[in-house]
N, C-alpha and C positions, 0 to 999 in steps of 0.2 A: 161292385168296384167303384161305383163313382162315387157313395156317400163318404167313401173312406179318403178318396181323393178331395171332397170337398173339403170334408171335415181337419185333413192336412194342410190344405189352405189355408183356414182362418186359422190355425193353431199358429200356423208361421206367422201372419199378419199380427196377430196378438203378440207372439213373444218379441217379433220386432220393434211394434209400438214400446212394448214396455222397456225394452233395453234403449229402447232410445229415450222416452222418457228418463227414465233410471241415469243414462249419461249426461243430461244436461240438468239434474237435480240436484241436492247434495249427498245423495246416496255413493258412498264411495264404489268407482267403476269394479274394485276386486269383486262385490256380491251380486254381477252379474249372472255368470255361472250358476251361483247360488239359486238366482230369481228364475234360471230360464230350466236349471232342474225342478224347481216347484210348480213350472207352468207345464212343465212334462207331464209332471204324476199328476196332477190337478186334469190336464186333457186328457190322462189316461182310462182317471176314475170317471171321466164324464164319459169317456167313449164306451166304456163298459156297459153305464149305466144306460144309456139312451140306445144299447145294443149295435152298435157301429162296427164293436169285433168284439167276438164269442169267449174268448180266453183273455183273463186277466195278465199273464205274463209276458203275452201277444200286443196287447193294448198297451200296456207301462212301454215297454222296449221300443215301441214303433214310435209312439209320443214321447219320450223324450228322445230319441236320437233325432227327430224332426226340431225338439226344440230346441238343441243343443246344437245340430246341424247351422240354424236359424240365427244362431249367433255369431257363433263361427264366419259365418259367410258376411254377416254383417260388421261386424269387424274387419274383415277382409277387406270388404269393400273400400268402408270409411280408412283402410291405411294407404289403398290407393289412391283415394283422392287425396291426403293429405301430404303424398309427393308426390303431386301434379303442382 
C-alpha cells in the first residue's frame, strides 16, 4: 500500500506543476483538462508497467481521477485566493 501512495503523490505534484505551468504560458487555460487527462493515462500506463497495480483498468481509473482530482482542487484553490 505505500508504493501506490507514493506513487499518488508525485503524480499529484506533477499534474500540479504542469497546470500551473500550462496557466501562466500561452497555452489556452480550456486544454487543462485535456493535459491533466494525458497525465492520467501517461501515470496509468507507468503504473502498470513498473507493477504498482496489477490490472490495467484499476491503474487508468485510479490515475486519472487523482489527476483530474489534482486539478479540480487546484483551481479551487487559486479561486479562493483570488477573492481574498
Amino acid at each position: 500500500m505505500e508504493i501506490e501512495l507514493i506513487f499518488g503523490v508525485i503524480q499529484a505534484v506533477v499534474t500540479a506543476v504542469l497546470g500551473s505551468f500550462t496557466k501562466k504560458g500561452k497555452v489556452p487555460k480550456r486544454f487543462i483538462p485535456l493535459q491533466n487527462a494525458i497525465v492520467g493515462m501517461i501515470a496509468g500506463l507507468l503504473s502498470v508497467y513498473f507493477e504498482v497495480y496489477d490490472n490495467v483498468i484499476i491503474a487508468m481509473f485510479m490515475c486519472l481521477a487523482v489527476s483530474m482530482g489534482v486539478g479540480g482542487i487546484y483551481d479551487a484553490t487559486q479561486t479562493k485566493l483570488k477573492e481574498k
